[in-house]
C-alpha positions in Angstrom: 59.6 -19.0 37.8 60.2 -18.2 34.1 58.6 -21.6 33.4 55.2 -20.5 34.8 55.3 -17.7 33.3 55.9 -18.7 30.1 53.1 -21.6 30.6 50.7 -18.6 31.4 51.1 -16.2 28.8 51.1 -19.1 26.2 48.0 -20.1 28.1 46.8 -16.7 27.9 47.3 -16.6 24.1 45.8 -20.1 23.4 42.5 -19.1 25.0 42.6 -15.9 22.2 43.6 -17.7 19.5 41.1 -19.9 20.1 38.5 -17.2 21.2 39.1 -14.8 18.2 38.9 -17.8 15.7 34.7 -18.4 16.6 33.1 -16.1 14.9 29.6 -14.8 14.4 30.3 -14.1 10.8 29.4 -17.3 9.8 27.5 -17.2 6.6 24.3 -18.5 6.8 21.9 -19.2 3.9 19.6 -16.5 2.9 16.3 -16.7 4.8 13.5 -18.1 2.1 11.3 -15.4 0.7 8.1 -14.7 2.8 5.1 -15.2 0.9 2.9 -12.5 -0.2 0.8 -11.4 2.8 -3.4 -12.3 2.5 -5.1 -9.8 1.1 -6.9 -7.6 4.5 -10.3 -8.9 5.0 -12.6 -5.3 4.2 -9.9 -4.0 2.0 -11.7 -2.7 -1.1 -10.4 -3.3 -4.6 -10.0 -0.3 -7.1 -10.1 -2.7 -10.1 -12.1 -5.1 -8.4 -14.8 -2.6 -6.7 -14.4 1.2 -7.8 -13.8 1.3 -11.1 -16.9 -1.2 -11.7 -18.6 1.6 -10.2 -17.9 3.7 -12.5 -18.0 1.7 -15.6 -21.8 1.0 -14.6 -22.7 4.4 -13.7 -20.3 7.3 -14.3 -18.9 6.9 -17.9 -22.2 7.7 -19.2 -21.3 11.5 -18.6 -17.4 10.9 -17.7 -15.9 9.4 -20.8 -13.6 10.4 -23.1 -14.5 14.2 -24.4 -16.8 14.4 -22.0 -17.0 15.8 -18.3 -13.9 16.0 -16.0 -12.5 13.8 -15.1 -12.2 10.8 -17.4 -13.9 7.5 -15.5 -13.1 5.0 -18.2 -11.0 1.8 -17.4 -7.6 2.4 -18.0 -7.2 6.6 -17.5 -10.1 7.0 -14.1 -7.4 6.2 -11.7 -4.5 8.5 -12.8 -7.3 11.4 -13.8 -8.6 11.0 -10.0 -5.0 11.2 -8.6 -3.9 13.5 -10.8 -6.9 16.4 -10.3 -6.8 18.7 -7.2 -8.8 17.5 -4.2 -10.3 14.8 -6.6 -8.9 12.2 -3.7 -7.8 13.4 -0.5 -6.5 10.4 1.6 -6.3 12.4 4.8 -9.7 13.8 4.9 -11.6 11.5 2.6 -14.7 13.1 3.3 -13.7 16.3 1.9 -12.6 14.3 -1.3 -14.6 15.9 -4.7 -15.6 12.2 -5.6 -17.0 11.6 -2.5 -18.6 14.2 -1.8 -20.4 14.2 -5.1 -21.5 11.0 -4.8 -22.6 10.8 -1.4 -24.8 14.4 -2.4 -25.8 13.2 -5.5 -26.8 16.5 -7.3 -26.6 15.8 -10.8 -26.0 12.3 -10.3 -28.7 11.8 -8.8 -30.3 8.4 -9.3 -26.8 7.0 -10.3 -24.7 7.0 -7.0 -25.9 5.0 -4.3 -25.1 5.1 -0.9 -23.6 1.7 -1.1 -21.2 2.8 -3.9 -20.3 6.4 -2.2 -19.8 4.2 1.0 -17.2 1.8 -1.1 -15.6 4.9 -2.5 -15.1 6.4 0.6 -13.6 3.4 2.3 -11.1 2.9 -0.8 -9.8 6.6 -0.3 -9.5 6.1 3.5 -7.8 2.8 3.2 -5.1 4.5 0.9 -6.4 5.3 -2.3 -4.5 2.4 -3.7 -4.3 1.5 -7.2 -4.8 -2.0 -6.6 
């Protein structure tokens, strides 16, 4: 009886050895880096789109020494982000920029609906400085 006994524990203890040496903390080679995702079709550029908008149109009256805020390539996007209600992501209609364009007033004959439309779209998409 004593040799079944032992047979079964060192039965019992082979099958833990042999459980507790497989392991899930194998190490595994790093996963390759994903690539860049494509850029969203209808995502609107502010380099690409907004501040050509501005170059052509606004820096006339919104350059350098001029009227608030500065629209020049370079300083536009940190003097919109950085001027109360200038930009307001979550309500981008009430955003200063867009509502003067879309009105006009003394702009008027230099924002078009097509550009107030792009500048709307950029601040509801984000803002980004992209």
């Amino acid at each position: 009886m004593q040799i079944r006994t032992l047979k079964k524990v060192i039965t019992i203890l082979s099958v833990i050895f042999i459980l507790s040496s497989c392991s899930k903390d194998s190490i595994l080679p790093d996963p390759p880096t994903p690539a860049p995702p494509p850029p969203v079709p209808g995502q609107i550029s502010f380099a690409g789109e907004i501040q050509p908008i501005f170059t052509a149109d606004c820096i006339r009256c919104h350059g350098v020494g001029q009227v608030a805020p500065v629209l020049v390539e370079g300083k536009s996007y940190l003097a919109l982000m950085n001027t109360a209600d200038m930009v307001i992501v979550a309500a981008p209609g009430n955003s200063i920029l867009y509502r003067k364009m879309s009105t006009g007033g003394s702009m008027s004959g230099y924002c078009t609906k097509a550009n107030a439309d792009s500048v709307y779209k950029w601040i509801s998409q984000g803002a980004k400085n992209n």
